[in-house]
N, CA, C and O atoms as a GROMACS GRO file, in nm:
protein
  312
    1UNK      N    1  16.856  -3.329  22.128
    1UNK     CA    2  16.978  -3.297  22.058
    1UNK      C    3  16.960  -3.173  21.969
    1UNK      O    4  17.042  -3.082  21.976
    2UNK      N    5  16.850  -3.166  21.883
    2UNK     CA    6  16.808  -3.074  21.781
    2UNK      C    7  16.819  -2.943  21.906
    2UNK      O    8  16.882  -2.847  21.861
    3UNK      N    9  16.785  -2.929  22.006
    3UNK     CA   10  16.750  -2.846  22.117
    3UNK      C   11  16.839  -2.761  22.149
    3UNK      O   12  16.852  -2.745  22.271
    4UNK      N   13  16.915  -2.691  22.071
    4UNK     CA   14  17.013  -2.641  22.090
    4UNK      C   15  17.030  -2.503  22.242
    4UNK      O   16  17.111  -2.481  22.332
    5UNK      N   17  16.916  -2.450  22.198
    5UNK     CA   18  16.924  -2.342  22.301
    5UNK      C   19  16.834  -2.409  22.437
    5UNK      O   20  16.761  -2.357  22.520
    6UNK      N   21  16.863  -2.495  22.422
    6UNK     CA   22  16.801  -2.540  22.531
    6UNK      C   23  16.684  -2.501  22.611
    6UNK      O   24  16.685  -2.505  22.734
    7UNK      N   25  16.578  -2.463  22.538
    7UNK     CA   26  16.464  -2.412  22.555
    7UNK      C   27  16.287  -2.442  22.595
    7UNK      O   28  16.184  -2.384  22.629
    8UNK      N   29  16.348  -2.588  22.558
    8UNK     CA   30  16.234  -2.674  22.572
    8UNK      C   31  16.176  -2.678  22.446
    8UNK      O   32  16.117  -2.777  22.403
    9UNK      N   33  16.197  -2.529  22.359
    9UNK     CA   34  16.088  -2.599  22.194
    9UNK      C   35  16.214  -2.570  22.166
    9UNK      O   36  16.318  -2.533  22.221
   10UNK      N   37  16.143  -2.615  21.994
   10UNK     CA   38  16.247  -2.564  21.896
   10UNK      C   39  16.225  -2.500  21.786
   10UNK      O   40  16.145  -2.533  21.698
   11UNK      N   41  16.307  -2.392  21.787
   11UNK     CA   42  16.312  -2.248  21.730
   11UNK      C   43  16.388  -2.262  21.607
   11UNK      O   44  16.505  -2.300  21.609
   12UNK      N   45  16.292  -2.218  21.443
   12UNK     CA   46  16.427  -2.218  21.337
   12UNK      C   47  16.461  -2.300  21.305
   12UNK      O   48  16.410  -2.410  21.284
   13UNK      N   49  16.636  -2.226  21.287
   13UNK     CA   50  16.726  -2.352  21.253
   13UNK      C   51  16.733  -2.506  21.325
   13UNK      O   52  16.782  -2.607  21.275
   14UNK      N   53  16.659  -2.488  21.480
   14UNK     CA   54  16.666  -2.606  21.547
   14UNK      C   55  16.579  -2.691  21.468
   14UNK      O   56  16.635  -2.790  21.421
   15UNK      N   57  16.442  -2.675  21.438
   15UNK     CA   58  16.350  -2.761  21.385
   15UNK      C   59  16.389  -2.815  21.275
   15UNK      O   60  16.382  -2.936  21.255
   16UNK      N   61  16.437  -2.725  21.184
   16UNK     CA   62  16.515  -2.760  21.061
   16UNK      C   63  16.603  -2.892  21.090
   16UNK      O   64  16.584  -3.000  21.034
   17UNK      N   65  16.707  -2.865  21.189
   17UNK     CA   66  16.803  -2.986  21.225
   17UNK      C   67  16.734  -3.099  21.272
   17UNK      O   68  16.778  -3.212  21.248
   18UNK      N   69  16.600  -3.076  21.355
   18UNK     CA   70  16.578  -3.202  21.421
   18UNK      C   71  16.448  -3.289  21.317
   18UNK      O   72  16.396  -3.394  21.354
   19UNK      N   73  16.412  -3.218  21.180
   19UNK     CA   74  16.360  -3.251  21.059
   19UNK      C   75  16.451  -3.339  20.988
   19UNK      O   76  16.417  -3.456  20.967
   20UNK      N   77  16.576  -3.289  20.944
   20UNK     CA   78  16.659  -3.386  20.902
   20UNK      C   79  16.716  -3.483  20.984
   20UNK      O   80  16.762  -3.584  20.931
   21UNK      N   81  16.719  -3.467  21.100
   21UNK     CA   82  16.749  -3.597  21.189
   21UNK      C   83  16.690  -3.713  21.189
   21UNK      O   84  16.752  -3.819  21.176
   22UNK      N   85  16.523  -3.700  21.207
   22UNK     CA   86  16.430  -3.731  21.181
   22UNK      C   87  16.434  -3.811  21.022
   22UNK      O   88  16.402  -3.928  21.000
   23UNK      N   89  16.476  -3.726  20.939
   23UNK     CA   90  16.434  -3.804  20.768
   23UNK      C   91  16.576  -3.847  20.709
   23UNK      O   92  16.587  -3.854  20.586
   24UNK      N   93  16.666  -3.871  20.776
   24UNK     CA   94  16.801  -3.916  20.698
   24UNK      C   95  16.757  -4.051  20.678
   24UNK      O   96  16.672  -4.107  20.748
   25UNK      N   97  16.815  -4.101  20.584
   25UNK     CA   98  16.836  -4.219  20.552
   25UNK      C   99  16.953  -4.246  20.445
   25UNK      O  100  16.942  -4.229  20.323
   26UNK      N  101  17.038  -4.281  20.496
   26UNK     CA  102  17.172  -4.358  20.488
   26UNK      C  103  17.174  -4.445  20.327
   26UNK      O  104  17.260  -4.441  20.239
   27UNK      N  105  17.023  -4.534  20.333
   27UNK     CA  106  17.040  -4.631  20.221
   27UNK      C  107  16.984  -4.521  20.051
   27UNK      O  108  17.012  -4.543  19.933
   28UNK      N  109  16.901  -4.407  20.113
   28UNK     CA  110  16.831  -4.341  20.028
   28UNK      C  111  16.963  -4.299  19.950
   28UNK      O  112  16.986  -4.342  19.836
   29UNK      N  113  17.066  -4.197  20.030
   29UNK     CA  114  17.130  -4.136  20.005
   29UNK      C  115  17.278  -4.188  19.930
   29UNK      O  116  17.356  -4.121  19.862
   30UNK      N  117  17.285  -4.315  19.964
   30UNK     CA  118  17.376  -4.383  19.851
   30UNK      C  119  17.318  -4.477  19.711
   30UNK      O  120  17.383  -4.519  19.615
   31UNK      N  121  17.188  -4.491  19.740
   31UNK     CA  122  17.118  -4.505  19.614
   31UNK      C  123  17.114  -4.392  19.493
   31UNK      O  124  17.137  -4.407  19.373
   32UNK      N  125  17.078  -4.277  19.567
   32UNK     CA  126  17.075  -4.153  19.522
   32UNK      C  127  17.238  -4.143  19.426
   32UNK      O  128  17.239  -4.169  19.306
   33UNK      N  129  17.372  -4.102  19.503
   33UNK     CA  130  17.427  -4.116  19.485
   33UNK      C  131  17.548  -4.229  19.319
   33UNK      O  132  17.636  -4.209  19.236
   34UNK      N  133  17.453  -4.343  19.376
   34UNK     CA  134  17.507  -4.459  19.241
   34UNK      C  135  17.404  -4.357  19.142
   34UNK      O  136  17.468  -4.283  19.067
   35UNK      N  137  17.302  -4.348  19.135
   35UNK     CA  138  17.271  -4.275  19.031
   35UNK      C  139  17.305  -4.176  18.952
   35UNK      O  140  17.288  -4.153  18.832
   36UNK      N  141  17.372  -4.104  19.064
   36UNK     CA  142  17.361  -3.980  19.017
   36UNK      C  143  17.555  -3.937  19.009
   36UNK      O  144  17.633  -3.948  19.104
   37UNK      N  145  17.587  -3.892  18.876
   37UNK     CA  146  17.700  -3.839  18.832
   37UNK      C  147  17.754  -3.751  18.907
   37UNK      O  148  17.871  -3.755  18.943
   38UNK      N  149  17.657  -3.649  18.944
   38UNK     CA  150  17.740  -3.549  19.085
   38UNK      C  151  17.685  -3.521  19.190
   38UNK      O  152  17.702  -3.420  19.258
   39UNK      N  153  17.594  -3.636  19.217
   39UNK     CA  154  17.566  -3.665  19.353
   39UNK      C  155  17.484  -3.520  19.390
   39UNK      O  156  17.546  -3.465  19.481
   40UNK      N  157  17.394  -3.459  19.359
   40UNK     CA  158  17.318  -3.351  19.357
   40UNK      C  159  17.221  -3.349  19.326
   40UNK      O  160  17.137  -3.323  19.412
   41UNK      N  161  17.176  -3.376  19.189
   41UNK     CA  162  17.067  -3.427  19.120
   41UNK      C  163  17.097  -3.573  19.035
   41UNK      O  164  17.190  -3.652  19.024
   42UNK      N  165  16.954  -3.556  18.983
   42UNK     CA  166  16.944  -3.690  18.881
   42UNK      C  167  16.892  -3.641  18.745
   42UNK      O  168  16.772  -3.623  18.723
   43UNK      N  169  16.978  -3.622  18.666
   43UNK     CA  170  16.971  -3.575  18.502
   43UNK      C  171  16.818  -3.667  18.506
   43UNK      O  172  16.776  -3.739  18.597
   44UNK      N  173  16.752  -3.636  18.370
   44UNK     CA  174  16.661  -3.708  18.300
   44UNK      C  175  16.677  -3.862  18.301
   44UNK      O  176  16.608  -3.956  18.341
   45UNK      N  177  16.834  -3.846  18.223
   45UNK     CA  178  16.843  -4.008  18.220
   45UNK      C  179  16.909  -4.081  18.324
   45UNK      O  180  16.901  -4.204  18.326
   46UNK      N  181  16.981  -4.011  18.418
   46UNK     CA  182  17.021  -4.086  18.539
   46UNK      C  183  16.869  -4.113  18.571
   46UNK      O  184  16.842  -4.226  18.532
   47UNK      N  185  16.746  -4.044  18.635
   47UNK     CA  186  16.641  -4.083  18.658
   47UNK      C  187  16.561  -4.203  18.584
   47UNK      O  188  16.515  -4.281  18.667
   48UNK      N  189  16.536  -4.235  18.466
   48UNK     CA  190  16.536  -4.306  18.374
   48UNK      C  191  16.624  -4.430  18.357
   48UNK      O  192  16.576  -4.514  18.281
   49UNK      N  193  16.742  -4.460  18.412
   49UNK     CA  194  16.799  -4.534  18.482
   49UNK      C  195  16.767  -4.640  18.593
   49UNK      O  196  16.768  -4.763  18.600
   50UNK      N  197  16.734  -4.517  18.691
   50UNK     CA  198  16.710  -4.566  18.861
   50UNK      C  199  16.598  -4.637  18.797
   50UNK      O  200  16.615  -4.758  18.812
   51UNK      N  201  16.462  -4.604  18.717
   51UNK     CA  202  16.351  -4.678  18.744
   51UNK      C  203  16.384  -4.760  18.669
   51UNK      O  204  16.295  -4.843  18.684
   52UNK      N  205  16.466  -4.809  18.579
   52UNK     CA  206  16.473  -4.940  18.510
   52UNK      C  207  16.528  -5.039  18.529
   52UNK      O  208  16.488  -5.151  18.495
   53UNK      N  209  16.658  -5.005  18.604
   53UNK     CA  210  16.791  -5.050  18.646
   53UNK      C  211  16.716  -5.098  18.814
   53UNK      O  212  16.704  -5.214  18.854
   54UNK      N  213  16.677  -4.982  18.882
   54UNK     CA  214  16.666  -5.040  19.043
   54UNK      C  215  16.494  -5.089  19.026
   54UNK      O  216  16.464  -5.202  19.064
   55UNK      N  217  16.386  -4.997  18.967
   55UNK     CA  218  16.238  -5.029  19.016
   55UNK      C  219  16.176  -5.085  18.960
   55UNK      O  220  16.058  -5.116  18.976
   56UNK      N  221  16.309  -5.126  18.815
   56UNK     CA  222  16.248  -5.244  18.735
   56UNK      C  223  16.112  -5.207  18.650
   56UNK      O  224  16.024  -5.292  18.633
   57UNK      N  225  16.102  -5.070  18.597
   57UNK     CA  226  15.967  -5.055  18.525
   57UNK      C  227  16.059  -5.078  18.447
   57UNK      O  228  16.179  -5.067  18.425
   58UNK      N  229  15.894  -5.136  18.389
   58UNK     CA  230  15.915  -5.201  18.217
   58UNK      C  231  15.811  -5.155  18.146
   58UNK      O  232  15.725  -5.236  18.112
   59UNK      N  233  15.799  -5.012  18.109
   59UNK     CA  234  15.732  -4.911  18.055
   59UNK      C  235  15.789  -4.909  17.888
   59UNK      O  236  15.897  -4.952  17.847
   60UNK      N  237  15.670  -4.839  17.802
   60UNK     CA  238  15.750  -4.848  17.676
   60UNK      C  239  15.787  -4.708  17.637
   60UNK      O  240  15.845  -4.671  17.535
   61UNK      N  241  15.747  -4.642  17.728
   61UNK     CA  242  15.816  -4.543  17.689
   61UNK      C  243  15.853  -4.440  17.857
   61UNK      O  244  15.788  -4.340  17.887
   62UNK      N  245  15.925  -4.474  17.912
   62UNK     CA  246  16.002  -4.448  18.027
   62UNK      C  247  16.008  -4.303  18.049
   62UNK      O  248  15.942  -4.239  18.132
   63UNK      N  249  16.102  -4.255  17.958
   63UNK     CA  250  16.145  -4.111  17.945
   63UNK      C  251  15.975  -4.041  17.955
   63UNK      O  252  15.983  -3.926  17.999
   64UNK      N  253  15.865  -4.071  17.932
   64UNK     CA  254  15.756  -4.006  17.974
   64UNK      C  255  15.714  -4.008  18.068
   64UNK      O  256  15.660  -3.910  18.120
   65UNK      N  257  15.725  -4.135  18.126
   65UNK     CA  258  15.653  -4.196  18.220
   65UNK      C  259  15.747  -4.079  18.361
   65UNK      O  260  15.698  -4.013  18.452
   66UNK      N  261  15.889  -4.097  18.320
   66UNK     CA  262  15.988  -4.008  18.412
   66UNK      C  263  15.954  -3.867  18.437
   66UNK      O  264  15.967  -3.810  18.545
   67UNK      N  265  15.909  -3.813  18.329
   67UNK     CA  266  15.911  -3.653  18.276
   67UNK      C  267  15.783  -3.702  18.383
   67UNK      O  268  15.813  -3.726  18.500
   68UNK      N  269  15.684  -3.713  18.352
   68UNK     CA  270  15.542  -3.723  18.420
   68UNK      C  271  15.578  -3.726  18.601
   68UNK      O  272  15.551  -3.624  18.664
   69UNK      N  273  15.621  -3.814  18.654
   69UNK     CA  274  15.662  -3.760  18.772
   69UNK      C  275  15.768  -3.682  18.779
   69UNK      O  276  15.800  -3.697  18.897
   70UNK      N  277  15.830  -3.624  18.741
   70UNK     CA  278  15.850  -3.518  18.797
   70UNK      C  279  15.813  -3.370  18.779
   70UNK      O  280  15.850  -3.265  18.831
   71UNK      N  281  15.699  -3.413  18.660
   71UNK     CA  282  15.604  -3.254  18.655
   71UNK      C  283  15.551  -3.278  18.779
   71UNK      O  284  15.542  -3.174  18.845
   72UNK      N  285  15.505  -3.396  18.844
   72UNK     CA  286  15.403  -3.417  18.926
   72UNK      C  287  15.461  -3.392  19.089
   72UNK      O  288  15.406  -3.338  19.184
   73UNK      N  289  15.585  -3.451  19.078
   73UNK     CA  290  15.613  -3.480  19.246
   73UNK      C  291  15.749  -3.325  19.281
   73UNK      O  292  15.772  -3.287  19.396
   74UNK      N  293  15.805  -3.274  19.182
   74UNK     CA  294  15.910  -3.206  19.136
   74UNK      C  295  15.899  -3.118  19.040
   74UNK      O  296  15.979  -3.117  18.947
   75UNK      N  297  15.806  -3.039  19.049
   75UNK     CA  298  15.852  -2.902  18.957
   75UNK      C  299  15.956  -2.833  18.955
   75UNK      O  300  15.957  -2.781  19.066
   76UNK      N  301  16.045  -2.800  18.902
   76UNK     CA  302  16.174  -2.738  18.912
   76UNK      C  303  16.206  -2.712  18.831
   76UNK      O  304  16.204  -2.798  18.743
   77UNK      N  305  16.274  -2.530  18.786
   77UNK     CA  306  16.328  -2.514  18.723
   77UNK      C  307  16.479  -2.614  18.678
   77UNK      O  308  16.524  -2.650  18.569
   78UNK      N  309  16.500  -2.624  18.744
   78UNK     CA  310  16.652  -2.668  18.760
   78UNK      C  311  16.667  -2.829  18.795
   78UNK      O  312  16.779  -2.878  18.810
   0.00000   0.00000   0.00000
């Protein structure tokens, strides 16, 4: 399907498409979603949320524990 030019490999944008074909997930993406206010990202505390609310840490201090992965897994300006 990804195979667009019908080529036998896949070139580019094809691999790209048949990467996300490959990694969708349906349940990720409306989890994501309840979290998140505009469905784009996850503020600090929407994140801070998800792990308390859905992964159930019971950390005493969260907001670090949060900041910490995502220096780690998510560097981003933005």
């Amino acid at each position: 399907m990804a195979d667009k030019s019908r080529s036998g490999t896949l070139e580019g944008d094809e691999f790209v498409l048949f990467y996300k074909a490959l990694t969708h997930r349906d349940d990720i993406h409306r989890l994501f979603n309840e979290f998140s206010k505009d469905e784009k990202k996850l503020t600090l505390l929407e994140f801070v949320d998800f792990l308390t609310c859905e992964q159930l840490e019971q950390i005493d201090n969260v907001e670090m524990f949060a900041m910490d992965l995502i220096a780690r897994y998510e560097p981003s300006e933005t």
